[in-house]
N, C-alpha and C positions, 0 to 999 in steps of 0.2 A: 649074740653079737649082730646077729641081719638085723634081728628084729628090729634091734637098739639104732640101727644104723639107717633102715626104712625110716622108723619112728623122726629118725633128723632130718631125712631125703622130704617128708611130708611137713614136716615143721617148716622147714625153709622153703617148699615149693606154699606153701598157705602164708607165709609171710609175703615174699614175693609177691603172691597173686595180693593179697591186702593192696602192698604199695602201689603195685601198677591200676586197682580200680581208684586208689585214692587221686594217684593218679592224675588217671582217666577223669576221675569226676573234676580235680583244680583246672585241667585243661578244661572240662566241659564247661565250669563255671566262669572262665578267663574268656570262651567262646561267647556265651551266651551272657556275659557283659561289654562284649566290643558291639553281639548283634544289636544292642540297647543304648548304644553311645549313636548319638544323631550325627549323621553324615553329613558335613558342613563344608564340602566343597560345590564348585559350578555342576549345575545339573540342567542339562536341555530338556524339558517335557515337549513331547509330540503331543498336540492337541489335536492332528487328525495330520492326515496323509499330506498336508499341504504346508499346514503351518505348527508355528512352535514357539517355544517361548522359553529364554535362558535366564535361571535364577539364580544370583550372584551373590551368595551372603560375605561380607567383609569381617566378622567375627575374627579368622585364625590374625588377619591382616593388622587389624585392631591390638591383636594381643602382641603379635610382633613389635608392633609403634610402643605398647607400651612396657615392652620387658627392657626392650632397647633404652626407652629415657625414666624409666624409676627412679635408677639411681642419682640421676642429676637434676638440679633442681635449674639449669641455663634453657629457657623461654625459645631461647635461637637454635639448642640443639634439638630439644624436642618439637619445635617446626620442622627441622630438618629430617628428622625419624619421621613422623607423618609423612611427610614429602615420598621422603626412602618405601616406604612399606605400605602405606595405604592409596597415597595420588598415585606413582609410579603403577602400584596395581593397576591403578582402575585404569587409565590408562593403556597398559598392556592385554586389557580384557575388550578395549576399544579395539584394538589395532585386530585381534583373532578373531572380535565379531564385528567387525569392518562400521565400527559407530562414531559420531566424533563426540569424545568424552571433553570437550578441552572447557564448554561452559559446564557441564555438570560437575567438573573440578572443583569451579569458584564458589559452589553453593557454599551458604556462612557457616552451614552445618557442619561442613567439613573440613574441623580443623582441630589443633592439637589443644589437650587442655589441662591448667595444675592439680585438677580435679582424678588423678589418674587411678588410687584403690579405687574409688568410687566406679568408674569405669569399668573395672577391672570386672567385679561381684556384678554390673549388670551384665556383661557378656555373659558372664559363665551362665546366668540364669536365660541371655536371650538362647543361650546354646542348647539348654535343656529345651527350649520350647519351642528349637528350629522347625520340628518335624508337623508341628502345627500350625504354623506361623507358614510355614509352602506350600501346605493343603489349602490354606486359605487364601492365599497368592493364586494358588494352578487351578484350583475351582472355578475362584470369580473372574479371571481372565479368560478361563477356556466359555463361561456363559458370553461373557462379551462378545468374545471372538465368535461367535454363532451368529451373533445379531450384524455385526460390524467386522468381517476377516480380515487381517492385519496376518502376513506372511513369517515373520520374524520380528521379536520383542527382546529387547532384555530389561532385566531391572536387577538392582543392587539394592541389597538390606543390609541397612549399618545401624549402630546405636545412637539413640539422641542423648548429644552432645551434653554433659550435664552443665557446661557454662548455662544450656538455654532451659532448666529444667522448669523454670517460670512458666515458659511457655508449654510445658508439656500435659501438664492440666487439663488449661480448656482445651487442647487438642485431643484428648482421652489418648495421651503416647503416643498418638501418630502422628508425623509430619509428613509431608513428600511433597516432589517436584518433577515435572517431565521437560525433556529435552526430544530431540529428534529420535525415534525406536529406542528411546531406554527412557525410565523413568527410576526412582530413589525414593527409596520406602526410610526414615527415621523412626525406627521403635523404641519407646521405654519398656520396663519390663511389666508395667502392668496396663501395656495397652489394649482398649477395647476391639476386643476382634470382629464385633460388625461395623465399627468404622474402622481398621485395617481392610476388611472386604471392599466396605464402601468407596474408601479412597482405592482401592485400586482401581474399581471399574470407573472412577474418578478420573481417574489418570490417564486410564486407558484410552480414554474418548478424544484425550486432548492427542496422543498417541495417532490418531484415527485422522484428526484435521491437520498435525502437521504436514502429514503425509500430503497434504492438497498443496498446488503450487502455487493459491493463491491466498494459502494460509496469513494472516499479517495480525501480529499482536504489536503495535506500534499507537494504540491508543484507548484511553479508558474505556470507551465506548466498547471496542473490541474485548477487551476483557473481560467486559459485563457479560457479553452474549458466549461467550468462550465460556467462563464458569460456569454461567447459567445451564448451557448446555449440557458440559460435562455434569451436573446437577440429578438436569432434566433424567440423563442417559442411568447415569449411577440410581438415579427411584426406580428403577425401571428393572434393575436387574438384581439389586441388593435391597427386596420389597421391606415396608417399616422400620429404616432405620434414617433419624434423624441426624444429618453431621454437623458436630459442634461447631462450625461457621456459620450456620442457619442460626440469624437472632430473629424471632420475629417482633417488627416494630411495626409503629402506627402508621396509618395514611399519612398522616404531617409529615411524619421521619421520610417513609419513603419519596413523597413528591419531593426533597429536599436534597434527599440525594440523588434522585434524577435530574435535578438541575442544575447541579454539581457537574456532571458529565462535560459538559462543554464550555466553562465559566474560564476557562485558563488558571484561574486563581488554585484550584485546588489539583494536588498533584496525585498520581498515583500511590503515592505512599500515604498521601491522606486515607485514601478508599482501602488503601489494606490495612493498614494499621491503627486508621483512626486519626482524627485532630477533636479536639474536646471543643478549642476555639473557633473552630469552623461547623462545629455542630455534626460529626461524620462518626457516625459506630465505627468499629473496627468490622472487619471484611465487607465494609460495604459495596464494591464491584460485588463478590456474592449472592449478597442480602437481593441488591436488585435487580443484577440477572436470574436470579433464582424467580422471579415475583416477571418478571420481563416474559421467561420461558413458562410459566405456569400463567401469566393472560395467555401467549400464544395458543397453549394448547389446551385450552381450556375453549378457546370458541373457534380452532380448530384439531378435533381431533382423531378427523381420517388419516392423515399421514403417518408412515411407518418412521420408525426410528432414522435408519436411512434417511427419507425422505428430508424431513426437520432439522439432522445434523448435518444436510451440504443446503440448506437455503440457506440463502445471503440473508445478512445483515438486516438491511431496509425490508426487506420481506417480514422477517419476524417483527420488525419494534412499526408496520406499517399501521396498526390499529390500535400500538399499548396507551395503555389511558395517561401515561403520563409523557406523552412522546412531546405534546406541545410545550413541555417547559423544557423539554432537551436542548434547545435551538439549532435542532436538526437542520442539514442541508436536504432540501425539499428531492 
């Protein structure tokens, strides 16, 4: 009767132990799929003891806007869920890191679309390839920041908007824009990660001049040597890689849109987007501050990074070979 009765005491303590490794192992395995799911909220990297840099993925934000308006197909409520979930965000990410978000609101990128499964399937996949997609963000910022130290940065990564997916092509899925210490990264999901690097140290730079009080983008001219620069700085730090804004055209083209520059006739949206009638590529601000900052430093190239990104204006375009058709003020 013991026997019989150990014989049970042993069965049910070997069962028990079974369930509780089984267990053990479905917690182990519930463990060691949270440690595999990418952490997608705000994270501050310290880049050194002084400065840092907060990166803001908008992904959960995103899914919020759009679990909220699936089920309704009204244009004005899903404006307003955007509004609700994504601006308000950004927003209150302004006000904690003391930034003014109110123009990086307006960007066209940033807005609601009927395009919304579609949306949906790029998040989930931006969200599987967060974890690489910040390496590549905190890498090429923390190089920058070496050359050029900037105390506090932030930036926002959202998804590109599929109304613009036209556009997203020749950008190789990246888009972005800088405002005052924050900049905005737009990725598609199969964008090219040496120009996400690129554009950021891109970004960066522009990051680096507003900070100056004498910062002024208030004319084509100024834009020229702005991009140019940021250009200049981004070869510099993100070595061989070409950014799909770079077309390279003829001397004809270029002398032509150098004299563009000051015509009144042709506007700034010409130079970025192009006019076919007026004979202008698209990004040409770009095309020929790119060509503007590579005469400069090409016939001089003692000066350090520093040095090149705070000279004025007239200093760099004082020798470019095509300054005389600019009809520069002397």
């Amino acid at each position: 009767m013991e026997v019989v009765q150990l014989k049970k005491v042993l069965g049910i303590l070997c069962v028990s132990s079974a369930l509780l490794l089984a267990a053990c192992s479905e917690d182990e395995k519930e463990l060691e799929s949270k440690k595999s799911e990418p952490d997608v909220s705000i994270e501050t990297i310290k880049i050194n003891d002084e400065n840092e840099l907060t990166i803001v993925p908008l992904y959960t934000q995103y899914q919020q806007y759009l679990n909220a308006s699936l089920e309704s197909t009204d244009s004005e409520e899903s404006k307003q869920n955007f509004k609700k979930y994504v601006l308000d965000y950004i927003g209150e990410v302004g006000e904690e890191e003391k930034i003014d978000t109110s123009r990086l609101k307006t960007d066209f990128n940033l807005k609601s679309t009927p395009h919304k499964q579609q949306l949906l399937k790029q998040l989930d996949k931006l969200i599987e390839q967060h974890e690489e997609i910040k390496e590549i963000i905190a890498s090429t910022y923390a190089d920058s920041n070496q050359i050029l130290p900037k105390k506090k940065s932030t930036v926002f990564i959202a998804p590109y908007n599929p109304e613009f997916f036209y556009d997203s092509e020749p950008l190789k899925g990246v888009g972005a824009a800088a405002y005052k210490d924050v900049f905005i990264l737009f990725l598609d999901t199969d964008f090219d990660k040496d120009v996400l690097a690129y554009s950021t140290a891109h970004e960066y730079h522009h990051l680096i001049l507003r900070d100056q009080n004498e910062y002024n983008l208030s004319s084509i001219l100024e834009s020229v040597i702005i991009e140019g620069k940021a250009d200049a700085f981004a070869d510099r730090i993100v070595k061989g890689v070409t950014p799909p804004w770079y077309v390279d055209v003829d001397e004809a083209t270029m002398k032509h849109i150098a004299s563009r520059v000051n015509d009144y006739e042709t506007s700034f949206t010409d130079f970025v987007v192009g006019n076919y009638q007026k004979e202008m590529p698209r990004w040409s601000n770009y095309i020929l501050g790119r060509d503007v900052l590579h005469d400069y430093l090409t016939a001089h190239p003692e000066p350090s990074i520093p040095e090149w990104t705070f000279k004025e204006d007239h200093e760099i375009l004082e020798k470019y070979k095509y300054r005389n058709v600019m009809e520069l003020e002397n």
